[in-house]
N, C-alpha and C positions, 0 to 999 in steps of 0.2 A: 699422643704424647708419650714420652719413651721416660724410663726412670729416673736418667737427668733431669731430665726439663722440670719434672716434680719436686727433687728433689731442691733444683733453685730455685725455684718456687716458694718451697715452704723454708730456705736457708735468707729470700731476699725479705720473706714476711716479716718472720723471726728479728730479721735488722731492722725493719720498718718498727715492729711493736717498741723493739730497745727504744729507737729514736722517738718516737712519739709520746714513750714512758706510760703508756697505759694500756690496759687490756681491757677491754670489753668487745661484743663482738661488732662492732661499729669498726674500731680501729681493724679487727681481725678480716673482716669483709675488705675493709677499705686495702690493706696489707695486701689481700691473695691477690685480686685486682690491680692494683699499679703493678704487683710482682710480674703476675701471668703477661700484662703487657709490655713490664722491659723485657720478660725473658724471651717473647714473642718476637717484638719488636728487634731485638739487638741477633736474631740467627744469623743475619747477613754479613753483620763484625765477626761475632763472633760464633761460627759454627759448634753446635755441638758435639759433631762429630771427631771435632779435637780435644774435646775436655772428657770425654767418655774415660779415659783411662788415669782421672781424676778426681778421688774422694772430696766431695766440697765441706763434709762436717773434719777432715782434716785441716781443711783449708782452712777453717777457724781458727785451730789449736795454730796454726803458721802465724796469720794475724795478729794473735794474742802474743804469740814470742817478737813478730816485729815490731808490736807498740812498743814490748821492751828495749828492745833493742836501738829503739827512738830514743826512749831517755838513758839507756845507759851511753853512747854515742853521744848524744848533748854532754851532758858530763865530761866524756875522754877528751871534746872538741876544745872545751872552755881547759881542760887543765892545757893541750899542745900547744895551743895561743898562748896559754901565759907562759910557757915555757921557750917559746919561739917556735913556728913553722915556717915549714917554706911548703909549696905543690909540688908534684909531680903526677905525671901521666905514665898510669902501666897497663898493660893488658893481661886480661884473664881468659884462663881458659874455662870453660865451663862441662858439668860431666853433663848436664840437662841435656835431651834429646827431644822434647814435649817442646814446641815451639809457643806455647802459653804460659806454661812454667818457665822459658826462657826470658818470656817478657816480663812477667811476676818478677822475678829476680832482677833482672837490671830495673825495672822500677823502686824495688826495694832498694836496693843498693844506694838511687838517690835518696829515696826518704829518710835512711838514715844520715844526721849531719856528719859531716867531714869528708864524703865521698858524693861524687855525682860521675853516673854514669853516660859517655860520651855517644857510644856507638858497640852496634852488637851485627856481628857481622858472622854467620853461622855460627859458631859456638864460641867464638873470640869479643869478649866484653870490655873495651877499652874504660878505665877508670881514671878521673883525674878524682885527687886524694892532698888531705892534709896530711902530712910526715912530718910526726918529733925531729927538732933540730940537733937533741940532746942525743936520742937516741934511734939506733938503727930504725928497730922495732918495736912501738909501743905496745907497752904491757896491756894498754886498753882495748887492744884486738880492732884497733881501725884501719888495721892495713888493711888494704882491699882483700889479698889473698885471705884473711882471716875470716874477714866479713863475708866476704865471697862463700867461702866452705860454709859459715857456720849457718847461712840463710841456705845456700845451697840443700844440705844433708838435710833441714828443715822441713824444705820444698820436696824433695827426692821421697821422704817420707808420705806424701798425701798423694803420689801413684799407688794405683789399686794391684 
């Protein structure tokens, strides 16, 4: 086992204890074990050989900014509605080069409301997007382009 594999190892346990909400070493044992076997189990998804040049304890600090990023997005969606929206489909370019980091990002980019992303096709991320009817460009930062950068430079942070 190489320092990744350890490392999500002890990063899926650490989720397992949150989710279970208790520590003892029951839960702790029980933790490294389902860990060891999705991280075992899933090489063939996903090779480790691609996320090597990937901090996973950054990956955290990412996830804690995109729950934010969840409800502030809830929020911008409900004020554009009441204000009037219409969609549009636009494509992004993306600086990501990590073809796991690429996917991380266009799955973010769904999870937060008002954007869902269509298709990612080398580094070209097509977005369909709610758009203010009032204004160009919401103050809320739900244009893709924004969302896009601000997850972006987030993710670009957790390469080693």
């Amino acid at each position: 086992m190489n320092k990744n594999t350890i490392y999500m190892i002890i990063l899926l346990t650490v989720i397992w204890i949150i989710l279970r909400e208790s520590v003892n070493a029951l839960t702790i044992a029980v933790g490294v074990a389902l860990s060891t076997c999705c991280v075992l189990l899933s090489r063939h998804l996903i090779p480790l050989s691609r996320t090597e040049d990937i901090n996973p304890f950054r990956l955290l600090f990412y996830l804690a900014y995109l729950f934010g990023q969840i409800y502030v997005g809830g929020i911008a969606v409900i004020r554009i509605i009441l204000l009037g929206a219409h969609v549009e489909i636009v494509k992004v370019d993306t600086l990501i080069r990590n073809k796991v980091l690429r996917t991380i990002l266009v799955n973010s980019i769904t999870l937060v409301p008002g954007s869902i992303s269509l298709d990612l096709k080398d580094n070209i991320i097509t977005v369909l997007r709610f758009k203010d009817k009032v204004e160009e460009l919401s103050e809320s930062g739900m244009t893709s382009d924004l969302l896009k950068d601000k997850l972006e430079k987030m993710l670009l942070k957790t390469l080693k």
